[in-house]
C-alpha positions as CSV (number, residue, x, y, z in Angstrom):
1,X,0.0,0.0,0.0
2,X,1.4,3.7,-1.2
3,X,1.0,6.0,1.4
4,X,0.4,9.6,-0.6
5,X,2.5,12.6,1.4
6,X,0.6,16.0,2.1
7,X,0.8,18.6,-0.8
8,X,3.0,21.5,1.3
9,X,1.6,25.1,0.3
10,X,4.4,27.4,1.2
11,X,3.3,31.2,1.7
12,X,5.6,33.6,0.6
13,X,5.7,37.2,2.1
14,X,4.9,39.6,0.9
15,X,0.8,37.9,0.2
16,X,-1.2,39.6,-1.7
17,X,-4.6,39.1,-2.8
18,X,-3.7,39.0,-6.8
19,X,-1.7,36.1,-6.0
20,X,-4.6,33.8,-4.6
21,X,-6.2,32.5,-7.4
22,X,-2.9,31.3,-8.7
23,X,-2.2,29.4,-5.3
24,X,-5.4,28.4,-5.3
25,X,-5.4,26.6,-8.8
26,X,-2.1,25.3,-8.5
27,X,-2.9,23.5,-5.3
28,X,-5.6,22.1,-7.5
29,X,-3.5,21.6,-9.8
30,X,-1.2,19.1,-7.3
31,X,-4.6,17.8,-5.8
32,X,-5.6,16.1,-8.6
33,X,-1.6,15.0,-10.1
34,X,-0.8,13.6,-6.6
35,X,-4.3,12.1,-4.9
36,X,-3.2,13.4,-1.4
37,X,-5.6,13.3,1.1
38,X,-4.2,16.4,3.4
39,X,-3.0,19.8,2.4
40,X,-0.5,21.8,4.7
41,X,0.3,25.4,4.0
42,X,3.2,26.4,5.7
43,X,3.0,30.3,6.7
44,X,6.5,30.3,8.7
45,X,7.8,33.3,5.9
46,X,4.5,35.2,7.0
47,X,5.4,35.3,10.8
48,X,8.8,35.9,9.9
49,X,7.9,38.9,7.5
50,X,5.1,39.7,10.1
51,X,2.3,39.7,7.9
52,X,-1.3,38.6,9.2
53,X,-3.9,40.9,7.6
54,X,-6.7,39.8,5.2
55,X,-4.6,39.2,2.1
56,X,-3.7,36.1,4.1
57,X,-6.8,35.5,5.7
58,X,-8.2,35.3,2.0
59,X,-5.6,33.2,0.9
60,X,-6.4,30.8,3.9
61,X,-9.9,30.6,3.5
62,X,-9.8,30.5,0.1
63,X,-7.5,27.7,0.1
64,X,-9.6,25.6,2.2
65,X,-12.6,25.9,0.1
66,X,-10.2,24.4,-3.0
67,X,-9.0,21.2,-0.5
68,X,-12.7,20.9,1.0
69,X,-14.5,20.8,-2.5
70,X,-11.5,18.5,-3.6
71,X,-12.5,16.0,0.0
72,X,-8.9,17.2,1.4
73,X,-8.0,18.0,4.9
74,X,-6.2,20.8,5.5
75,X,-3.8,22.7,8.4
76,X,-1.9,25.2,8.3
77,X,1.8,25.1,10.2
78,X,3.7,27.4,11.9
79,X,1.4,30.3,11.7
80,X,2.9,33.2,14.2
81,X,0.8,34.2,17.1
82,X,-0.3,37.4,15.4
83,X,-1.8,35.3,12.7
84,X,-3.7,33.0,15.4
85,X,-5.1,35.6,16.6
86,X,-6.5,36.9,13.3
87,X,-7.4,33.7,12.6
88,X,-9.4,33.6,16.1
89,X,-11.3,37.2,15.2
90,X,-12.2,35.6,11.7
91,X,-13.4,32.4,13.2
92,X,-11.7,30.4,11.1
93,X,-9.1,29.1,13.4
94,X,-10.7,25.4,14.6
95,X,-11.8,25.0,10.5
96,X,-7.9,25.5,9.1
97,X,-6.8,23.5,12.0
98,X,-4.6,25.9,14.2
């Protein structure tokens, strides 16, 4: 049996809005090339460029609306604690798994 590794979505900062429906088709895209069953977006360049405002909450939610329609799980890693809190105010922190 061939265990299928997560698709890894790396966010580059600066995030803008322009650039999610590119992430968003790409990951698509990879969903349907690889048959993974998770998605993990990795936002470590965000906490380290300290960027969490709604360009990345967009990206995030719109993200997880490509995995869910594809029956993917998703989570995002190493998020910042600036971005967990966002994430909190949004409501969307218990849906992307943080």
């Amino acid at each position: 049996m061939t265990t299928v590794e997560p698709i890894v979505v790396r966010l580059a900062a600066p995030l803008t809005r322009a650039e999610v429906p590119q992430l968003c088709e790409h990951l698509r895209g990879q969903l349907e090339l690889t048959g993974a069953m998770e998605v993990v977006v990795d936002a470590l360049a965000l906490h380290h460029a300290g960027q969490a405002d709604f360009a990345v909450i967009d990206a995030l939610a719109r993200l997880r609306l490509t995995a869910r329609r594809a029956g993917v799980g998703i989570r995002i890693r190493d998020p910042g604690p600036a971005l967990v809190r966002l994430l909190q105010l949004a409501g969307l922190a218990e849906t992307l798994g943080v």
